[in-house]
TORKOL-4160 file (C-alpha; in steps of 0.2 Angstrom, whole numbers, padded with zeros to 4 digits, m for minus):
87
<pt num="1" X="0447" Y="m0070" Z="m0610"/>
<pt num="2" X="0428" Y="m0067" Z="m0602"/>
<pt num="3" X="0422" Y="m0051" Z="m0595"/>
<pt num="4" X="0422" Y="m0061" Z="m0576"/>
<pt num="5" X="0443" Y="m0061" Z="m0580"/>
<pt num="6" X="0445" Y="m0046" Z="m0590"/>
<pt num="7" X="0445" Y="m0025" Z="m0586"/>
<pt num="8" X="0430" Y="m0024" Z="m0578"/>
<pt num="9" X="0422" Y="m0042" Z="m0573"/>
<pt num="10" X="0439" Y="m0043" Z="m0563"/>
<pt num="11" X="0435" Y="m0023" Z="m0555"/>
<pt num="12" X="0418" Y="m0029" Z="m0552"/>
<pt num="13" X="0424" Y="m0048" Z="m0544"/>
<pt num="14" X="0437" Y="m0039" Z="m0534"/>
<pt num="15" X="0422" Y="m0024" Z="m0527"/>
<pt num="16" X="0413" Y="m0039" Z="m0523"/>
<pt num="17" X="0427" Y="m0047" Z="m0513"/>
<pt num="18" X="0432" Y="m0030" Z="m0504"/>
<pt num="19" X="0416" Y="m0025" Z="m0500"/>
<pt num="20" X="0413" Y="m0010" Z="m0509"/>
<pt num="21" X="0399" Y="m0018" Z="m0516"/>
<pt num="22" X="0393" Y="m0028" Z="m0500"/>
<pt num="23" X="0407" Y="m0043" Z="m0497"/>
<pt num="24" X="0404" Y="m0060" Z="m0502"/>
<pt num="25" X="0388" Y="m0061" Z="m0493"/>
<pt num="26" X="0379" Y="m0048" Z="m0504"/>
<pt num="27" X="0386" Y="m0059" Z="m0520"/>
<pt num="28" X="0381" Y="m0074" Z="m0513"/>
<pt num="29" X="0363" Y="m0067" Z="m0512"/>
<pt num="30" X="0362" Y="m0060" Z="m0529"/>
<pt num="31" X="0369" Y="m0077" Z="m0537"/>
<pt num="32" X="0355" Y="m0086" Z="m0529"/>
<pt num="33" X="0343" Y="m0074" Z="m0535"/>
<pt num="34" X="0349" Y="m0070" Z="m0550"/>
<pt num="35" X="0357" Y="m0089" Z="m0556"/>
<pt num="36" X="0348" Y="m0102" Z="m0545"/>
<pt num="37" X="0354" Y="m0120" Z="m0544"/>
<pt num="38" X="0355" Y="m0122" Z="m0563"/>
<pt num="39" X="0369" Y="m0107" Z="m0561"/>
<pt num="40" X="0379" Y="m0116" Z="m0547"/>
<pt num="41" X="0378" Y="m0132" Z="m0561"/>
<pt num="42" X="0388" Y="m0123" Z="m0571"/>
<pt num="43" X="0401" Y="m0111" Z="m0559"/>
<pt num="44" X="0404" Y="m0125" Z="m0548"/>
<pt num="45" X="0413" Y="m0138" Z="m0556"/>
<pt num="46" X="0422" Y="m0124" Z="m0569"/>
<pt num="47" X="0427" Y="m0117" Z="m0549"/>
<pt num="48" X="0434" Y="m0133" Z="m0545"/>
<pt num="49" X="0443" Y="m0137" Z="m0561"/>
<pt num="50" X="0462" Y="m0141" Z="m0557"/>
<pt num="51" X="0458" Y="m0137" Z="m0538"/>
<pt num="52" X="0467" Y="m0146" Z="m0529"/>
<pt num="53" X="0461" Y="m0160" Z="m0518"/>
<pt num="54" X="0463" Y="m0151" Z="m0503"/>
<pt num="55" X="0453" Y="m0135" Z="m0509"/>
<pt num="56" X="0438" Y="m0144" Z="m0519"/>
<pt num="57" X="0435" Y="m0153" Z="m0500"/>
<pt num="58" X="0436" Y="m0135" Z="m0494"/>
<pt num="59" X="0424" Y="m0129" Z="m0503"/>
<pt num="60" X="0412" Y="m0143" Z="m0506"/>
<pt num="61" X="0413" Y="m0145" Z="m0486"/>
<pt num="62" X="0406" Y="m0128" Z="m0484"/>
<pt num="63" X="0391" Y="m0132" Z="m0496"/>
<pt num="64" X="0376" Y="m0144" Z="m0486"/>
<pt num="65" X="0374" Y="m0162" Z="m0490"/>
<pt num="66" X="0362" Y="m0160" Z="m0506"/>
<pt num="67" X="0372" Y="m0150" Z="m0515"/>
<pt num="68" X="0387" Y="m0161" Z="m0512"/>
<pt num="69" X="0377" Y="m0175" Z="m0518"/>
<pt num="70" X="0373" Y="m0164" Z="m0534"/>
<pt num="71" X="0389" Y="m0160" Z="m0537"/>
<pt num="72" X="0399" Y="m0177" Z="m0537"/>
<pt num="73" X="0384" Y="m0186" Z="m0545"/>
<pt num="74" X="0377" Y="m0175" Z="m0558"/>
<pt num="75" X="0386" Y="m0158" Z="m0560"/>
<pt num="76" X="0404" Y="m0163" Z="m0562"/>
<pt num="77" X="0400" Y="m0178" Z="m0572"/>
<pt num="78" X="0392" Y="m0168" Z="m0584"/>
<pt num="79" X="0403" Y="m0153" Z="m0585"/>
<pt num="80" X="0419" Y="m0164" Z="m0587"/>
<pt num="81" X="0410" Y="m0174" Z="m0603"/>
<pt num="82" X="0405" Y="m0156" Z="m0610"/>
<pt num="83" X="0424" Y="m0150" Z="m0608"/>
<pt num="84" X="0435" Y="m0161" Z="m0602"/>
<pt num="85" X="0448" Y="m0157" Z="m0589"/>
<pt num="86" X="0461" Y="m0146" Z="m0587"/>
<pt num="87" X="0479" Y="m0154" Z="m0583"/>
């Protein structure tokens, strides 16, 4: 277990998520600044692994064309030769 899904990465997920610590919007800023693309390489397809259909169009609908096209041609190829899949 890593700190994002222990004791306090979890306290810390759910402030951000309540708004205690300034709702999704405030997390989506500080992962930008703080991660930049090469983060989303990596928390984007581990997010999506075993997501269902449904949920992956969901969320990869919400995300603008480039990305998309980062995601389906680079960033998930890459993170499912590193790891694998989950089943």
């Amino acid at each position: 277990m890593d700190a994002a899904t222990s004791g306090a990465g979890a306290e810390r997920l759910s402030g951000w998520a309540d708004g205690r610590m300034g709702g999704w919007a405030a997390f989506t800023t500080t992962i930008r600044k703080t991660q930049g693309l090469r983060g989303g390489a990596e928390f984007l397809p581990w997010l999506l692994d075993g997501a269902s259909e449904g949920t992956q169009a969901n969320v990869l609908g919400m995300l603008p064309p480039p990305v998309r096209f980062l995601y389906h041609w680079i960033w998930a190829p890459k993170y499912y030769r590193t790891v694998g899949t989950i089943t």
